[in-house]
PDB file of N, H, CA, C and O in Angstrom:
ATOM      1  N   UNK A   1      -0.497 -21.093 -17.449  1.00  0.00           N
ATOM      2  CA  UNK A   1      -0.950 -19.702 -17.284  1.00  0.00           C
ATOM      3  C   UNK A   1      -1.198 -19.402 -15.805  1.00  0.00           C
ATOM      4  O   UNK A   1      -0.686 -18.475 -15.178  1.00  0.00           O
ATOM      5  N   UNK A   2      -2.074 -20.335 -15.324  1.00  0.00           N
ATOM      6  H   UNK A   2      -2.490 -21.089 -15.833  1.00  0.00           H
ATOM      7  CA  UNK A   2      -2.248 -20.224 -13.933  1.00  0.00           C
ATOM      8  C   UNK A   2      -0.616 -20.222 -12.664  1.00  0.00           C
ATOM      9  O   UNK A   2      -0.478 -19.881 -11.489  1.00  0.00           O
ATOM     10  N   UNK A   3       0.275 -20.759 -13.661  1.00  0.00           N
ATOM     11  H   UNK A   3       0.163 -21.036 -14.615  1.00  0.00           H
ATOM     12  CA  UNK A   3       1.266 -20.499 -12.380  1.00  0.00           C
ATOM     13  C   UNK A   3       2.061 -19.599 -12.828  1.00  0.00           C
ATOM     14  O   UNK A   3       2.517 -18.881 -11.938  1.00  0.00           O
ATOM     15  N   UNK A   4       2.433 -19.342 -13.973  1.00  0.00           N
ATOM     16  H   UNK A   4       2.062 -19.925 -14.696  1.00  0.00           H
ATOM     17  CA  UNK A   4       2.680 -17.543 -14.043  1.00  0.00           C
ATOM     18  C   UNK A   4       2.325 -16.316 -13.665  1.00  0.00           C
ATOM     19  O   UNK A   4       3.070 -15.353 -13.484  1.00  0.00           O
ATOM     20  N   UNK A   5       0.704 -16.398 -13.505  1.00  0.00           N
ATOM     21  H   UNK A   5       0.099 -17.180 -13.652  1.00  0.00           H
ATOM     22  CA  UNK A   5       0.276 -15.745 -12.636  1.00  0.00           C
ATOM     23  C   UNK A   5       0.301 -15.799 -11.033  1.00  0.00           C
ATOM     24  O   UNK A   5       0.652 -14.756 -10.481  1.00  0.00           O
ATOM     25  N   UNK A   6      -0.010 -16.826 -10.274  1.00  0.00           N
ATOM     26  H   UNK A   6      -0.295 -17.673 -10.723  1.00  0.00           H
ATOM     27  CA  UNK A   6       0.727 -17.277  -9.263  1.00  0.00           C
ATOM     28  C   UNK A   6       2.133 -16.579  -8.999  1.00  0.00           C
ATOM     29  O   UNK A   6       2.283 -15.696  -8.154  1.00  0.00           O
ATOM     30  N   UNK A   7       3.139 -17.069  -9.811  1.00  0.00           N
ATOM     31  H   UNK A   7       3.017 -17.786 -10.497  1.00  0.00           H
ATOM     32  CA  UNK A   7       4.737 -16.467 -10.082  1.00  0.00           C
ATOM     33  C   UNK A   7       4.740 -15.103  -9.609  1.00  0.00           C
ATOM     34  O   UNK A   7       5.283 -14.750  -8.562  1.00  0.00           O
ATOM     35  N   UNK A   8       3.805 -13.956 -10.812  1.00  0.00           N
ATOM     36  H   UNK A   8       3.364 -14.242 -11.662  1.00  0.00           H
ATOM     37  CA  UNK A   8       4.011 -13.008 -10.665  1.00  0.00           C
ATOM     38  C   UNK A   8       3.300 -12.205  -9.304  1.00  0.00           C
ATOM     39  O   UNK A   8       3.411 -11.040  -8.922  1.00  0.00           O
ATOM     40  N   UNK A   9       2.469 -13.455  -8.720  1.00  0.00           N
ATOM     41  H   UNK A   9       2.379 -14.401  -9.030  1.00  0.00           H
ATOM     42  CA  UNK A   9       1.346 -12.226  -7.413  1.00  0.00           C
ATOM     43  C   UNK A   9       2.405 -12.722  -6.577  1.00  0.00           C
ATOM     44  O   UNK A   9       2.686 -11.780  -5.836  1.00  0.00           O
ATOM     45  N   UNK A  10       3.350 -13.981  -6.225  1.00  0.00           N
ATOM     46  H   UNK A  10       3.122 -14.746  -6.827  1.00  0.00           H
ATOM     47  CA  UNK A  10       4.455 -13.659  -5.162  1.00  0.00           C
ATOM     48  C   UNK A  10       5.702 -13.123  -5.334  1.00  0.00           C
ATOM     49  O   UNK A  10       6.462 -12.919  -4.388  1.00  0.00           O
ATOM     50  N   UNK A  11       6.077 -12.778  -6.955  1.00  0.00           N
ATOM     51  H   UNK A  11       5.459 -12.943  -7.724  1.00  0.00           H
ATOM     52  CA  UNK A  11       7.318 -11.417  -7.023  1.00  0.00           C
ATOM     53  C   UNK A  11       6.867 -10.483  -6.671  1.00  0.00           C
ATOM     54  O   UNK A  11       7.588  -9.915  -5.852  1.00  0.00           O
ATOM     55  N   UNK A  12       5.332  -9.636  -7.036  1.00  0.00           N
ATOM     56  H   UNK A  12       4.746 -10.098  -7.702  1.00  0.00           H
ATOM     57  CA  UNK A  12       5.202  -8.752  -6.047  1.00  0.00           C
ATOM     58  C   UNK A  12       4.619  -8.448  -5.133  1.00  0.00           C
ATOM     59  O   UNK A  12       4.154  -7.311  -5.218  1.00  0.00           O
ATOM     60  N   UNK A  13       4.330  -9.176  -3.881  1.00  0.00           N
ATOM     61  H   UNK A  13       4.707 -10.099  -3.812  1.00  0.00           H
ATOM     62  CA  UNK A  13       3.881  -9.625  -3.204  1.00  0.00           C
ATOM     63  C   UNK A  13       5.760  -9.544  -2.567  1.00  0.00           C
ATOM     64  O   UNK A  13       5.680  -8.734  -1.643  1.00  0.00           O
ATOM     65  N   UNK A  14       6.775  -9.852  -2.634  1.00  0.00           N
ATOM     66  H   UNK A  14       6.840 -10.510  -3.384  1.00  0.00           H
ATOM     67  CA  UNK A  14       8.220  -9.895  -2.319  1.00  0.00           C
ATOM     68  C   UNK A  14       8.406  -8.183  -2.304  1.00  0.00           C
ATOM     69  O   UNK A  14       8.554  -7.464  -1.316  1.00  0.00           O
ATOM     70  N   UNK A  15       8.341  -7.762  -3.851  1.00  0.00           N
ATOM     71  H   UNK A  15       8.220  -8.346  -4.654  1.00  0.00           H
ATOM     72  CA  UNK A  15       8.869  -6.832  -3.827  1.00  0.00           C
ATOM     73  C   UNK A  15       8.445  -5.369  -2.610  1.00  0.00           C
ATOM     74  O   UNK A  15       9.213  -4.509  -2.180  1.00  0.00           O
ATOM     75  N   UNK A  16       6.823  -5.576  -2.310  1.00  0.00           N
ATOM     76  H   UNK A  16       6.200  -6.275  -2.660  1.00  0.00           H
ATOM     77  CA  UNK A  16       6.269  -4.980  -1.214  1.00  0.00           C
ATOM     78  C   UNK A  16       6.704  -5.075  -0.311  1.00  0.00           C
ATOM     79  O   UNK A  16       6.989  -4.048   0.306  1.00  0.00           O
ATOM     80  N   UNK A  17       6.939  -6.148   0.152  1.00  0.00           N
ATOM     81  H   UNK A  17       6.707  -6.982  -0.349  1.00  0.00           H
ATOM     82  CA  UNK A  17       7.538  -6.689   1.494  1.00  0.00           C
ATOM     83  C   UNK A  17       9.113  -6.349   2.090  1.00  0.00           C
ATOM     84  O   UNK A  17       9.579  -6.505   3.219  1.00  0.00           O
ATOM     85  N   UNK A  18       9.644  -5.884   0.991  1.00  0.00           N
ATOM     86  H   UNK A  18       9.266  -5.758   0.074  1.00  0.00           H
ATOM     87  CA  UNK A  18      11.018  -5.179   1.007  1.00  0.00           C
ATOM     88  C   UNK A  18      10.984  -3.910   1.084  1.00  0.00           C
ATOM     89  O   UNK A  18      11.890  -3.397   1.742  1.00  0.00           O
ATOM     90  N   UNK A  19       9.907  -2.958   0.427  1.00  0.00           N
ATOM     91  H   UNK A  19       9.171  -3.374  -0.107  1.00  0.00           H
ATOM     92  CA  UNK A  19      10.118  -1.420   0.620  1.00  0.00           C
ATOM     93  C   UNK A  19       9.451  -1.082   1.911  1.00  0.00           C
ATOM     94  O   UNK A  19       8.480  -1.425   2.585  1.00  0.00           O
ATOM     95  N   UNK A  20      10.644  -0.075   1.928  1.00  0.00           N
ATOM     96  H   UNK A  20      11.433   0.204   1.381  1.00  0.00           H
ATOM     97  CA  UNK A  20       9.620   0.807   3.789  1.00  0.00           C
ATOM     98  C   UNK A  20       8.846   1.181   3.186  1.00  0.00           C
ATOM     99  O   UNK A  20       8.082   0.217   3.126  1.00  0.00           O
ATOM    100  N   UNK A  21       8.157   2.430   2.281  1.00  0.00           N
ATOM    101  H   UNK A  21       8.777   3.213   2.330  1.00  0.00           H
ATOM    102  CA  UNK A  21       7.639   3.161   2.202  1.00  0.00           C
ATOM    103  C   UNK A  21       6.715   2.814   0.900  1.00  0.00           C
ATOM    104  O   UNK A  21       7.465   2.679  -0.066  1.00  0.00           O
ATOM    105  N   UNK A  22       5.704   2.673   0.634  1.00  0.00           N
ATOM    106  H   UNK A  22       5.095   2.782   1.419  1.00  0.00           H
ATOM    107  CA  UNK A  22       4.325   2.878  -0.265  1.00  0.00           C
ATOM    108  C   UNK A  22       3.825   3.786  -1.095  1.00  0.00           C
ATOM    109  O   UNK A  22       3.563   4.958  -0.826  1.00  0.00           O
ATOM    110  N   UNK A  23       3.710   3.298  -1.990  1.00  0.00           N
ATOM    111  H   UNK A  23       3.923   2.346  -2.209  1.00  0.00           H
ATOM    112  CA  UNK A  23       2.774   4.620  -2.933  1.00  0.00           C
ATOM    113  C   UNK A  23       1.596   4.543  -2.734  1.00  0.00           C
ATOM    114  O   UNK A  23       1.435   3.551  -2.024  1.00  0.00           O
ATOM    115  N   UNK A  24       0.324   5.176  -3.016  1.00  0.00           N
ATOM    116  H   UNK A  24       0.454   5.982  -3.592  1.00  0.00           H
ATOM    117  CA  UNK A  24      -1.000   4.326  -3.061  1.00  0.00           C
ATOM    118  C   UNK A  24      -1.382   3.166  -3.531  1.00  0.00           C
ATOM    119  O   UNK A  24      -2.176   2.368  -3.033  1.00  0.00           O
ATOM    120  N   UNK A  25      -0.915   3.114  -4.304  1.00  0.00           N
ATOM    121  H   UNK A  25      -0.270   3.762  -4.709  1.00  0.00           H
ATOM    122  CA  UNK A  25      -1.319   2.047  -5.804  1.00  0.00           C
ATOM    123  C   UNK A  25      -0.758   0.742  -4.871  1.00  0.00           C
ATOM    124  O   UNK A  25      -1.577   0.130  -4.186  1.00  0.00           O
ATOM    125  N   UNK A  26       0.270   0.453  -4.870  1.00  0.00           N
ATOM    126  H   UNK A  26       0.936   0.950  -5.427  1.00  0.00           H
ATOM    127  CA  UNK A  26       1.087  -0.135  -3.490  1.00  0.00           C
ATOM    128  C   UNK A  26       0.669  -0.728  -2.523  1.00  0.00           C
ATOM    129  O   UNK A  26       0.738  -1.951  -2.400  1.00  0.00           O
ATOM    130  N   UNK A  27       0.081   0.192  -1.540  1.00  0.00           N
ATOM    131  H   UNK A  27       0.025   1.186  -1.639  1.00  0.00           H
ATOM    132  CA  UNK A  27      -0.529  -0.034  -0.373  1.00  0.00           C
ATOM    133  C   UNK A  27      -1.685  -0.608  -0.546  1.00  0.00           C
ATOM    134  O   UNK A  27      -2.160  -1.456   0.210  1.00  0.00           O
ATOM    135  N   UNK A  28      -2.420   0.013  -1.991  1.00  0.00           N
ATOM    136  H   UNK A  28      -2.034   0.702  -2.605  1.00  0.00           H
ATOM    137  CA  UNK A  28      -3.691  -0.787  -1.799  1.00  0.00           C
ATOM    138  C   UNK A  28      -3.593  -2.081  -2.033  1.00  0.00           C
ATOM    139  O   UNK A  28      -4.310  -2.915  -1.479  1.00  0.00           O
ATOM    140  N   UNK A  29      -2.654  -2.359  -2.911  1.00  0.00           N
ATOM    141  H   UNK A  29      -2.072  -1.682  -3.361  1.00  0.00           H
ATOM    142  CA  UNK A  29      -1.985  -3.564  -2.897  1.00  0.00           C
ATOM    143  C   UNK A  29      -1.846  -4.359  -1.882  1.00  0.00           C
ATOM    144  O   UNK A  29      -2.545  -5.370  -1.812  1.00  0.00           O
ATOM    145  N   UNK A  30      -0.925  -4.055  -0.914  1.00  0.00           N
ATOM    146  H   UNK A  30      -0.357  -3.234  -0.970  1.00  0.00           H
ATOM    147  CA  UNK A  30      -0.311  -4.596  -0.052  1.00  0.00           C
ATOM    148  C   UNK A  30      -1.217  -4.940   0.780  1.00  0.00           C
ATOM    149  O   UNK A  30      -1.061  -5.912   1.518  1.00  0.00           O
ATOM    150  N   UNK A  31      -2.374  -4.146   0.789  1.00  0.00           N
ATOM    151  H   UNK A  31      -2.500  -3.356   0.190  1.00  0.00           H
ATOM    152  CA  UNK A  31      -3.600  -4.695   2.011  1.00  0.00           C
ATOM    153  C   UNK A  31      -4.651  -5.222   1.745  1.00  0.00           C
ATOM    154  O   UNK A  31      -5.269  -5.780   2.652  1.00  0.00           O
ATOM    155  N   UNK A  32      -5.112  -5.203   0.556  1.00  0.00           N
ATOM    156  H   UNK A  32      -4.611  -4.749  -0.181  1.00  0.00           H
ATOM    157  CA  UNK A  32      -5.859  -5.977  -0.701  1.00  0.00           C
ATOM    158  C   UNK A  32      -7.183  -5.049  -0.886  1.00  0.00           C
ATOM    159  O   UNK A  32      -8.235  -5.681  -0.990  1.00  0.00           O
ATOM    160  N   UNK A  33      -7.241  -4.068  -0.923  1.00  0.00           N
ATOM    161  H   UNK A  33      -6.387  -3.554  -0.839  1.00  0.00           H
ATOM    162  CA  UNK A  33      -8.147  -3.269  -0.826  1.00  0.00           C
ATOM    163  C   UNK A  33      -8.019  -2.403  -2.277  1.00  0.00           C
ATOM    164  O   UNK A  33      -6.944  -2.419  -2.878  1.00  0.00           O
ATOM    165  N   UNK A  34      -9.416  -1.492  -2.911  1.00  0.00           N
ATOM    166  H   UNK A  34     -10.289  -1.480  -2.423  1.00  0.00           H
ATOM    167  CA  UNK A  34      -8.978  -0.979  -3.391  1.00  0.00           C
ATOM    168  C   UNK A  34      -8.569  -0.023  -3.451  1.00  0.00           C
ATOM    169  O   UNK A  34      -8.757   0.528  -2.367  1.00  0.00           O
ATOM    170  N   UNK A  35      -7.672   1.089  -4.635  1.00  0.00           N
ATOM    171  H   UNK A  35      -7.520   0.641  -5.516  1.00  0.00           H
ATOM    172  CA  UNK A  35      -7.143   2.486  -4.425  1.00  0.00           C
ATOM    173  C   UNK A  35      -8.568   3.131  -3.653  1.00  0.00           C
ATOM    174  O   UNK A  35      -8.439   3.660  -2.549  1.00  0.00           O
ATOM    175  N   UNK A  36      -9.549   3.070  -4.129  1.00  0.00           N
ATOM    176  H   UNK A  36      -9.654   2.640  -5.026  1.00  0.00           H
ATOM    177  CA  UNK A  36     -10.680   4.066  -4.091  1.00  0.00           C
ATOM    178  C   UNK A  36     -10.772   3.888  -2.449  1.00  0.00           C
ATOM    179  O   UNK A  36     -10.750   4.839  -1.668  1.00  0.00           O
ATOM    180  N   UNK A  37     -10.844   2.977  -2.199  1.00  0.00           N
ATOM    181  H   UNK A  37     -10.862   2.205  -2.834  1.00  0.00           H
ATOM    182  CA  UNK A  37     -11.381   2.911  -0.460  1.00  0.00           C
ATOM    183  C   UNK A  37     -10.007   3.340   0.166  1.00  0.00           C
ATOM    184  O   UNK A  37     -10.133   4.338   0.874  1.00  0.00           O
ATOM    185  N   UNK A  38      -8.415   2.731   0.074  1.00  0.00           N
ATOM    186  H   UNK A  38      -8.312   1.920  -0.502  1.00  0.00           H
ATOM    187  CA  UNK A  38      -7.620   4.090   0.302  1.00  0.00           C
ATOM    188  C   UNK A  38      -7.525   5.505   0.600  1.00  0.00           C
ATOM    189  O   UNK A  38      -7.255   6.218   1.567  1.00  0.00           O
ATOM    190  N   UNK A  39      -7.862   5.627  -0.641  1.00  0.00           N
ATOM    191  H   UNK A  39      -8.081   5.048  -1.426  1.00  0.00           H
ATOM    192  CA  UNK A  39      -7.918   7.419  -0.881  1.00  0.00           C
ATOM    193  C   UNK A  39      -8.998   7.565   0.346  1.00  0.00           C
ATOM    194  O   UNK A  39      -8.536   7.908   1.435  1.00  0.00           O
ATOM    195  N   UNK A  40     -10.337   7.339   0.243  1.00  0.00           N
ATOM    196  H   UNK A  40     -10.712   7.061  -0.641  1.00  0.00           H
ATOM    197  CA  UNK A  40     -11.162   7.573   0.956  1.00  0.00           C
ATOM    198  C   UNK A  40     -10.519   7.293   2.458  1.00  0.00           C
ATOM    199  O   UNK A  40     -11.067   7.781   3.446  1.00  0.00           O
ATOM    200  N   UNK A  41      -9.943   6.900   2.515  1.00  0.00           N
ATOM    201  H   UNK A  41      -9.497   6.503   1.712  1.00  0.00           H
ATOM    202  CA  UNK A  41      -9.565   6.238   4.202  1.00  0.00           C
ATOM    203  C   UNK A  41      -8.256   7.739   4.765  1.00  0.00           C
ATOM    204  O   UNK A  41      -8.048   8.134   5.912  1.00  0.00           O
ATOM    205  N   UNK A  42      -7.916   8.003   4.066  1.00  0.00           N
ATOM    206  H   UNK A  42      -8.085   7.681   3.134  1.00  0.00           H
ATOM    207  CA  UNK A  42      -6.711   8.879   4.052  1.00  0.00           C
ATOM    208  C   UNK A  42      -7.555  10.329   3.978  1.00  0.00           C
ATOM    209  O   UNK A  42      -7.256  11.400   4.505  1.00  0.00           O
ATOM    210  N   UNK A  43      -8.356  10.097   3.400  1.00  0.00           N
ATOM    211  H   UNK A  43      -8.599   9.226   2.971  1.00  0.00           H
ATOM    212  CA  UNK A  43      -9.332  11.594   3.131  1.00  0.00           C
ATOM    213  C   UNK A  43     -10.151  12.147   4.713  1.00  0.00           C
ATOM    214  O   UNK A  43     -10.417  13.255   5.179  1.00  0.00           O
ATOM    215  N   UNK A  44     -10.364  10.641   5.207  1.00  0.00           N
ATOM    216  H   UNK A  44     -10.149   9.741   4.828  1.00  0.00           H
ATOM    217  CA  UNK A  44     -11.188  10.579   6.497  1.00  0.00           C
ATOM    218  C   UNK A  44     -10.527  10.634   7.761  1.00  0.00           C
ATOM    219  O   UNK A  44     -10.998  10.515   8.892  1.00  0.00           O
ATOM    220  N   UNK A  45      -8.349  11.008   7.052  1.00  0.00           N
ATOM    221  H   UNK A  45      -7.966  11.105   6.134  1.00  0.00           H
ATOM    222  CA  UNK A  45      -7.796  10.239   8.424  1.00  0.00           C
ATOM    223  C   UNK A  45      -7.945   9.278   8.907  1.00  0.00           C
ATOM    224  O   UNK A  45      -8.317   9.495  10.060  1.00  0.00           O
ATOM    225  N   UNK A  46      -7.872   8.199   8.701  1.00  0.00           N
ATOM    226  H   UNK A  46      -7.571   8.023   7.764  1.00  0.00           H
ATOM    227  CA  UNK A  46      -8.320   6.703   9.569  1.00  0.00           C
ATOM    228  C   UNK A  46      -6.914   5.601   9.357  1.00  0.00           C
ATOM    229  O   UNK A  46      -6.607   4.491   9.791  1.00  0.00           O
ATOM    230  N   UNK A  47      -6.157   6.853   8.219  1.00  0.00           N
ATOM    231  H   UNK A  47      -6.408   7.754   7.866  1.00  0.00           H
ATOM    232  CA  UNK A  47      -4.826   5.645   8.429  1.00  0.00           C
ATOM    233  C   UNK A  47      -4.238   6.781   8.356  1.00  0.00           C
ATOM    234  O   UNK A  47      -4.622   7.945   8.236  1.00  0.00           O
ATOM    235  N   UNK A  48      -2.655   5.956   8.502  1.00  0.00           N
ATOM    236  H   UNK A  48      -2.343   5.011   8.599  1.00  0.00           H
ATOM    237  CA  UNK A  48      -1.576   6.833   8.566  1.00  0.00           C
ATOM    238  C   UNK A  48      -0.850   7.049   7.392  1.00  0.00           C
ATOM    239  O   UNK A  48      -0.557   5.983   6.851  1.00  0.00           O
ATOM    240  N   UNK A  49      -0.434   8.093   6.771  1.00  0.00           N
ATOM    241  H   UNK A  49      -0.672   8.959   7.211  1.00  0.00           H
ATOM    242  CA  UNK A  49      -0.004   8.344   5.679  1.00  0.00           C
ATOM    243  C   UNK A  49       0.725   9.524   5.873  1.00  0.00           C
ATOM    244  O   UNK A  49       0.483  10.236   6.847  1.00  0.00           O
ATOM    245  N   UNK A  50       1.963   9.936   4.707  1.00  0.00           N
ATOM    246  H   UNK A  50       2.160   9.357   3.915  1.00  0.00           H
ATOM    247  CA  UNK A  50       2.374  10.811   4.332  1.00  0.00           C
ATOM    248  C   UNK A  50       2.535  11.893   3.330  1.00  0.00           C
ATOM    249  O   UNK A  50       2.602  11.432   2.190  1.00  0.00           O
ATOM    250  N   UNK A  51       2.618  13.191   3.391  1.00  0.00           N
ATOM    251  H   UNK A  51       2.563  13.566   4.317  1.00  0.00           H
ATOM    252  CA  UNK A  51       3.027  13.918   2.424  1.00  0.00           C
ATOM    253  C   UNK A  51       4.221  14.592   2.468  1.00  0.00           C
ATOM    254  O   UNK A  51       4.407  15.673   3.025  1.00  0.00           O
ATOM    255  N   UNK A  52       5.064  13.903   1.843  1.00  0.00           N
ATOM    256  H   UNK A  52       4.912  13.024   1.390  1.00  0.00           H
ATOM    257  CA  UNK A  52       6.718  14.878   1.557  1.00  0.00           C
ATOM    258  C   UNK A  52       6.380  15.743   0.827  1.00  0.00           C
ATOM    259  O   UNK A  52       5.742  15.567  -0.211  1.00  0.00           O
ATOM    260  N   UNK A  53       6.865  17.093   1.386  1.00  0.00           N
ATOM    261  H   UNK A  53       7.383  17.235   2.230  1.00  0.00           H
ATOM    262  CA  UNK A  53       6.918  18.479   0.775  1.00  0.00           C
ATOM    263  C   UNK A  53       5.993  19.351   0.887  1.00  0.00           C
ATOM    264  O   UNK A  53       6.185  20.539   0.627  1.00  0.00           O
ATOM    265  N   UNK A  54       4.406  18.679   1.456  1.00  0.00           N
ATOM    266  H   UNK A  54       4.250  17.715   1.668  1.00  0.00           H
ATOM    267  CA  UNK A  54       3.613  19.441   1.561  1.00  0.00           C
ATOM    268  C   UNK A  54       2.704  18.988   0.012  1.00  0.00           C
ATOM    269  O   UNK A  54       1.765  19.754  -0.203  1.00  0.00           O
ATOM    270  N   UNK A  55       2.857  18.045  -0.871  1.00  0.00           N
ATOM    271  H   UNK A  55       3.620  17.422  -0.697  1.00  0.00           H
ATOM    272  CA  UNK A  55       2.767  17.632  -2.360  1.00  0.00           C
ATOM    273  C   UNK A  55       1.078  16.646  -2.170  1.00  0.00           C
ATOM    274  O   UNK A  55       0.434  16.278  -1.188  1.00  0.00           O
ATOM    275  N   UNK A  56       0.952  16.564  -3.146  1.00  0.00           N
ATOM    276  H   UNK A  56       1.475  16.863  -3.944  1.00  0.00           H
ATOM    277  CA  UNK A  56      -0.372  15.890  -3.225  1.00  0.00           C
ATOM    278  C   UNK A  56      -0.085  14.122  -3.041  1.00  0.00           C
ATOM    279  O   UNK A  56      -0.942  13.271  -2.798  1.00  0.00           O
ATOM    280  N   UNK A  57       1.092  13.958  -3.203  1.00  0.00           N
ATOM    281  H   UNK A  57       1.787  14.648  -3.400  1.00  0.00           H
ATOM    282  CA  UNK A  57       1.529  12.828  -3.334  1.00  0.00           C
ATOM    283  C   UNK A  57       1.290  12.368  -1.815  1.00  0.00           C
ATOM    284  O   UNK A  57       1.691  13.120  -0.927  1.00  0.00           O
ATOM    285  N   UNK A  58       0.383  10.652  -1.338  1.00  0.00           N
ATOM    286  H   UNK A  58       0.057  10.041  -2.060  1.00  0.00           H
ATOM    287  CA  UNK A  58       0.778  10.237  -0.842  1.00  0.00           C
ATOM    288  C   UNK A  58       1.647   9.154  -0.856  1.00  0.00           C
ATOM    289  O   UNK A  58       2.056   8.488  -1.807  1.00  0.00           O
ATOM    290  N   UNK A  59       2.004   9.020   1.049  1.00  0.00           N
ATOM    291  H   UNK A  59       1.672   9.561   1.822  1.00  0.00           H
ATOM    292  CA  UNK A  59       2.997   7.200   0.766  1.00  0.00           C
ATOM    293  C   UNK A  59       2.409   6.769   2.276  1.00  0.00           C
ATOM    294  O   UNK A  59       1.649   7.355   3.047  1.00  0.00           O
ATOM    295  N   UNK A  60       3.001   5.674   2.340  1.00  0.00           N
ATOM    296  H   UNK A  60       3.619   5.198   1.714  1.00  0.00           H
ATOM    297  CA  UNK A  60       2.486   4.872   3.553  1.00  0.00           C
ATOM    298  C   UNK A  60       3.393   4.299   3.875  1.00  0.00           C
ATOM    299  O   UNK A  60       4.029   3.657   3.039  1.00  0.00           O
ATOM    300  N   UNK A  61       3.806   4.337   5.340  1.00  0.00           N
ATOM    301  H   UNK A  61       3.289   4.859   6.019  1.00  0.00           H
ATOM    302  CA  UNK A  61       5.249   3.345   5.371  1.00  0.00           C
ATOM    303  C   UNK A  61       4.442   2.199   6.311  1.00  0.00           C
ATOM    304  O   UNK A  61       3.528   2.435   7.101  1.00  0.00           O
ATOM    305  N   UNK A  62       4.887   1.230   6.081  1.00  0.00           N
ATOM    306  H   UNK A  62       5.630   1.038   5.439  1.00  0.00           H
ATOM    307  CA  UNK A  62       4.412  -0.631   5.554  1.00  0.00           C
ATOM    308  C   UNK A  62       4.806  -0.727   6.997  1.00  0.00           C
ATOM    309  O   UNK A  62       4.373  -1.820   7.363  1.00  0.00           O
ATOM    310  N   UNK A  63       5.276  -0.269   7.783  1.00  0.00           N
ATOM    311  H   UNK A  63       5.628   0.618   7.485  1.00  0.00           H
ATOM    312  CA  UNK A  63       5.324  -0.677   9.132  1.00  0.00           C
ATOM    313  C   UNK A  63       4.225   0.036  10.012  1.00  0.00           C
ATOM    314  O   UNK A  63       4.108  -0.101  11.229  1.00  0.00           O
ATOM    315  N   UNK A  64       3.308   0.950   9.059  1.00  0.00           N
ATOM    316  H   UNK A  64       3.403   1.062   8.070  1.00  0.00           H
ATOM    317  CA  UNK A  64       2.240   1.631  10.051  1.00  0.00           C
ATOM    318  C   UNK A  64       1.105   0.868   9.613  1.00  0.00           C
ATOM    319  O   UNK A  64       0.349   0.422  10.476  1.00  0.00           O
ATOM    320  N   UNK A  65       0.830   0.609   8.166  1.00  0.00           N
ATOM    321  H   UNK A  65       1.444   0.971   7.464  1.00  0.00           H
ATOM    322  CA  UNK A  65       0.292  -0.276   7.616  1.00  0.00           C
ATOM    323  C   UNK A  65      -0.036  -1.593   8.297  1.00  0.00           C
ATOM    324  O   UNK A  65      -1.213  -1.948   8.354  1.00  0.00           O
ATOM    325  N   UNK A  66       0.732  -2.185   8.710  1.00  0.00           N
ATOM    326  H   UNK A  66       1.688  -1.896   8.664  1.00  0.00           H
ATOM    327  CA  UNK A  66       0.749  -3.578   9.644  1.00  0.00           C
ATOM    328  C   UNK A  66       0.277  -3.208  10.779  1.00  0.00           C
ATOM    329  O   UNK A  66      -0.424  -4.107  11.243  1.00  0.00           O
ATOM    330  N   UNK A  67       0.321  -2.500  11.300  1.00  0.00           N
ATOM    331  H   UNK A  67       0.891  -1.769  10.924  1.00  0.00           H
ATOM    332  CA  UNK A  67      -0.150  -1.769  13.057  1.00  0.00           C
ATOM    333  C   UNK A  67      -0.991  -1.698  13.006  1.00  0.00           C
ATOM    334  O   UNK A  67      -1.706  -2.224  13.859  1.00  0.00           O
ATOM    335  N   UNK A  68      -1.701  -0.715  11.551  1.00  0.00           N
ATOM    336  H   UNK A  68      -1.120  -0.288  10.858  1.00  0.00           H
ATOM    337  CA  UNK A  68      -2.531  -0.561  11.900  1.00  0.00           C
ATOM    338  C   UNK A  68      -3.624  -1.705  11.508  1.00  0.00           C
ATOM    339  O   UNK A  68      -4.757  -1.626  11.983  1.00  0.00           O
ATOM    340  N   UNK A  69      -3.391  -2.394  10.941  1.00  0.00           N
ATOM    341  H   UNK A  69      -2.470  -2.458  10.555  1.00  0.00           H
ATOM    342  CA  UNK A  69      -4.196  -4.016  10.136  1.00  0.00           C
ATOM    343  C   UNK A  69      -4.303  -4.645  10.896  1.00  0.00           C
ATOM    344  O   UNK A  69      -5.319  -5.323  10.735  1.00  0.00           O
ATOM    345  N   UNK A  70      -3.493  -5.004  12.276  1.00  0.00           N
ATOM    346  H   UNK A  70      -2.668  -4.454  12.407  1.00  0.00           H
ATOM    347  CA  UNK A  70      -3.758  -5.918  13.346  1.00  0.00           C
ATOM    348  C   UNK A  70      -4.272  -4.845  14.284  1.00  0.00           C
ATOM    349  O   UNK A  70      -4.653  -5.145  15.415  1.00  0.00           O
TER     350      UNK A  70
END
């Protein structure tokens, strides 16, 4: 059980690491944080994020993400 799980936190843990661009859910992922402190971080401006279209939807592209983490 324990290395299936293992298995599955480095398929996606891969699959992150391949997309430019982030959803929330994603990003909070990708930085180990949760959605809630996200949202809040994006609410406050303190990271970089996007909205295509002008939409409620954000994304994060994983190369601003890293910039801004180091």
């Amino acid at each position: 059980e324990e290395m299936k799980q293992l298995s599955e936190q480095v398929a996606e843990k891969l699959k992150l690491d391949s997309k430019k661009m982030l959803t929330t859910e994603e990003a909070a992922k990708y930085m180990g944080i949760k959605k809630q402190t996200l949202y809040r971080m994006t609410m406050l401006r303190k990271i970089p994020y996007y909205k295509p279209g002008g939409g409620r939807k954000c994304l994060f592209r994983r190369d601003d993400l890293d910039r801004w983490m180091t």
